[in-house]
N, C-alpha and C positions, 0 to 999 in steps of 0.2 A: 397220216403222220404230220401232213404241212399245217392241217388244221388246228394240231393242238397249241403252233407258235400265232396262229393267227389275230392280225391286232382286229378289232371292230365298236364302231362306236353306236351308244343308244341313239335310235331316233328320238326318245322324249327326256326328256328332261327332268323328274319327278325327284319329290325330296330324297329317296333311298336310291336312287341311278348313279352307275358308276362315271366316273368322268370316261372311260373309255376301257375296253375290255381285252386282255391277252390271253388267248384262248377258251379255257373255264373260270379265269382267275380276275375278278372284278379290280380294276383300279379303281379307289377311293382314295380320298385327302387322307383317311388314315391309313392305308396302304401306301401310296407315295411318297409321302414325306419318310417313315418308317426306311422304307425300299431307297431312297436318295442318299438317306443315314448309312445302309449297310453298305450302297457302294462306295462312300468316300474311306470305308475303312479297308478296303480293296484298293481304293487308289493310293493310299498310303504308304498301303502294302508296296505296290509298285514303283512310288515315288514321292516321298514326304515332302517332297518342296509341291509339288502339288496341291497341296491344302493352305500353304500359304496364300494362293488368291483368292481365299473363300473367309479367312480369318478374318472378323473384323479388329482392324489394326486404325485406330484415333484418326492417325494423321496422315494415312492412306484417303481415307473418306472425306479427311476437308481439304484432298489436295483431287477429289472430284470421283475418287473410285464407290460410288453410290451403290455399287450391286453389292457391295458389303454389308450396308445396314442388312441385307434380308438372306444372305448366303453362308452367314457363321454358325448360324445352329446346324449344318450340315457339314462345318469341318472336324471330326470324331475319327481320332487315332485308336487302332482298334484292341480292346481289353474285355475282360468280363466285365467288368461292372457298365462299360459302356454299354454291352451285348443287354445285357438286363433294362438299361435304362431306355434302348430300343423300341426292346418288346414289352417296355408297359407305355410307354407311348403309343405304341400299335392297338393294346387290349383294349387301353382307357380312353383313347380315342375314339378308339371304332364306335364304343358305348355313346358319349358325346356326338359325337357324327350322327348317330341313331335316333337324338332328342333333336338335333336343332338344322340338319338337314348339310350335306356336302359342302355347302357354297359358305353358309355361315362358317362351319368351323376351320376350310381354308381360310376366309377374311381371320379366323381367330388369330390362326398359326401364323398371318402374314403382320399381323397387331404384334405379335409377340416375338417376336424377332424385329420388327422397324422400331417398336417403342423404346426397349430397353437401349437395341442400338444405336439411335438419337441420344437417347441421355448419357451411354457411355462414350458417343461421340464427343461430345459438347464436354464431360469431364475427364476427359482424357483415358480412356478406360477400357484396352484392349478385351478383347472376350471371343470364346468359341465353342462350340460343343453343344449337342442337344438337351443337355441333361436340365438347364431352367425352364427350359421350353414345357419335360415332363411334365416337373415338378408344377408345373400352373397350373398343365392338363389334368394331372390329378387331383389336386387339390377342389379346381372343381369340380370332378366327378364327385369324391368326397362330400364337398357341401352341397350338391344338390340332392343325393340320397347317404347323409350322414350316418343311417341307422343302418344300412349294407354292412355283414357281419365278414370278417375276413376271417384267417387263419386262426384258429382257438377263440373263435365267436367274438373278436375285438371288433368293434366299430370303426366306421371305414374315417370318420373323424379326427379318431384318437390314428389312426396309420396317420393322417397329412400332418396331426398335429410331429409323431414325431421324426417325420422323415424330414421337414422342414427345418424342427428342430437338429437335428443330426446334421443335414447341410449348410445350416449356418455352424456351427461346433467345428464344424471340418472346413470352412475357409478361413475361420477366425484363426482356427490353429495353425495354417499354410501362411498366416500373414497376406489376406487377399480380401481384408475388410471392404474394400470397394465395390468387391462382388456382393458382399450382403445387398450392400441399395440397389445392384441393378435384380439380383432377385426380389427385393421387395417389387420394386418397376413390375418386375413381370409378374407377381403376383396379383396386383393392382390393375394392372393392363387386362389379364384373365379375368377377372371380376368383372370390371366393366363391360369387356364384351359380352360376357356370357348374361350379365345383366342384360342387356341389350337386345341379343339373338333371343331370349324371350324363356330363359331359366335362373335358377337362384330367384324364383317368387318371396318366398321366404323367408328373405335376407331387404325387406323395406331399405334399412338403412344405405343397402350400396345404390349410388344414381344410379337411375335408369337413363341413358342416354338416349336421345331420339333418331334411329335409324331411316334415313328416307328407304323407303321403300316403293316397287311397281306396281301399280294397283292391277287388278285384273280389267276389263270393261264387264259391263252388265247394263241390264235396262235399268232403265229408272225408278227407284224405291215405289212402292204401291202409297206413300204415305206421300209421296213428293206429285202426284197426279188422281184426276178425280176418276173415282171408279163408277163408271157408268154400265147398268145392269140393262145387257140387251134380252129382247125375248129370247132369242136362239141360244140364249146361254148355258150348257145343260150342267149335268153333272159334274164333268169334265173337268170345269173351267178351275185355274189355282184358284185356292183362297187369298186374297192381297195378307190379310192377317199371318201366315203362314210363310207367308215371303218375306214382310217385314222380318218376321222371327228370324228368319234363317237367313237374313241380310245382317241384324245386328247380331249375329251368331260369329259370322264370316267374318266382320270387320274386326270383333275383337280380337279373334284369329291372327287379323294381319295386323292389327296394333302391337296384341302381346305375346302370341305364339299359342302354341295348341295345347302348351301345360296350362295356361291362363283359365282354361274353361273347368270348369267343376265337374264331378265323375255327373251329376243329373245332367248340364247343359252340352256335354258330349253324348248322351245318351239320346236326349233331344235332338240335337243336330243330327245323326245319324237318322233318328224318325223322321224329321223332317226331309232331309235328302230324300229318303224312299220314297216318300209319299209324293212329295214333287215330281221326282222321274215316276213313278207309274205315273202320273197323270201324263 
């Protein structure tokens, strides 16, 4: 019984690894964030003035309360429509989290909540609630497999086009114009990263930003040293050719991400791994 509350964390680190485990139940950046959402509307439950220290409020923030820029998209008073807005953050995440790996789409979610919140800082411009944060997350789901068929075969396009549409219609009417730009903000702010973490190919026009990244180590390219063919060299030995390939295979990899590569030079790659580890 104690085992099924049991916390434990992975020894590796791999793109699909959870950041740490409660019992059978993987904690993921789209499980988390999700799971933070539904307790603040239990906290509410319990105590509304409670959510006031997560809210991002202007002139809280430039009087030094900093953990506001990143804690408002989890102050959510609790409703249906919030509930829904939840669990498609949770769906359409998970999916995202699946293309570009746990670590990138935390940096997303941490991009999309500090960006908008600087900007509504800087124009005075209270804000809370997860529901912009969605809206970005899906949207780029949306534009990265546009042609995904939803409910009565609509394109998953035409759904961003007009859920977007309908949320701005519905602040315009609240008189809460100020929210449209910081939705734009987060719109924009979603593009970019996801440009970045290494999807929206597709879309030339959004910059690609340059993310530094960890290199892994390795020997030294066979093109970058002379290859000297000893007698005892048998069978065995890699081919330098072989290596190269599967050097500038890897690096595009860590350049542009693993959508970058074409259905042939993933097919390659994988031959080539093989053939490498047998030898």
């Amino acid at each position: 019984m104690s085992g099924r509350f049991q916390i434990s964390f992975p020894g590796r680190r791999d793109h699909d690894d959870p950041w740490f485990r409660i019992g059978a139940l993987d904690i993921t950046t789209s499980v988390l964030v999700p799971g933070l959402c539904v307790v603040s509307m239990f906290m509410w439950a319990a105590n509304p003035e409670v959510l006031r220290h997560l809210v991002l409020f202007a002139d809280d923030v430039r009087h030094g309360q900093i953990w506001r820029l990143l804690s408002w998209p989890l102050a959510n008073e609790p409703d249906i429509w919030t509930a829904l807005t939840i669990a498609m953050l949770w769906y359409f995440g998970r999916e995202l989290e699946r293309m570009i790996g746990r670590v990138k789409y935390a940096w997303m979610l941490v991009l999309l909540a500090v960006v908008p919140g600087v900007v509504g800082t800087l124009l005075d411009i209270n804000q809370a609630g997860i529901r912009p944060v969605e809206i970005a997350v899906f949207c780029v789901f949306c534009a990265q497999l546009p042609d995904v068929r939803f409910f009565g075969g609509i394109p998953a396009w035409v759904f961003a086009a007009v859920i977007v549409g309908i949320e701005v219609l519905n602040l315009i009417g609240l008189r809460l114009a100020n929210l449209v730009l910081l939705l734009a903000v987060s719109l924009a702010t979603a593009a970019l990263a996801a440009r970045a973490f290494g999807i929206l190919g597709d879309y030339p026009w959004i910059p690609k930003l340059a993310i530094p990244s960890r290199r892994r180590k390795r020997l030294p390219r066979a093109t970058d040293q002379r290859v000297v063919t000893r007698p005892w060299a048998g069978s065995n030995s890699p081919d330098p050719r072989d290596q190269a390939e599967l050097d500038a295979l890897l690096d595009k990899i860590s350049a542009r991400g693993i959508d970058s590569l074409s259905r042939d030079e993933k097919a390659r790659l994988n031959e080539l791994s093989q053939k490498l580890r047998g030898r």
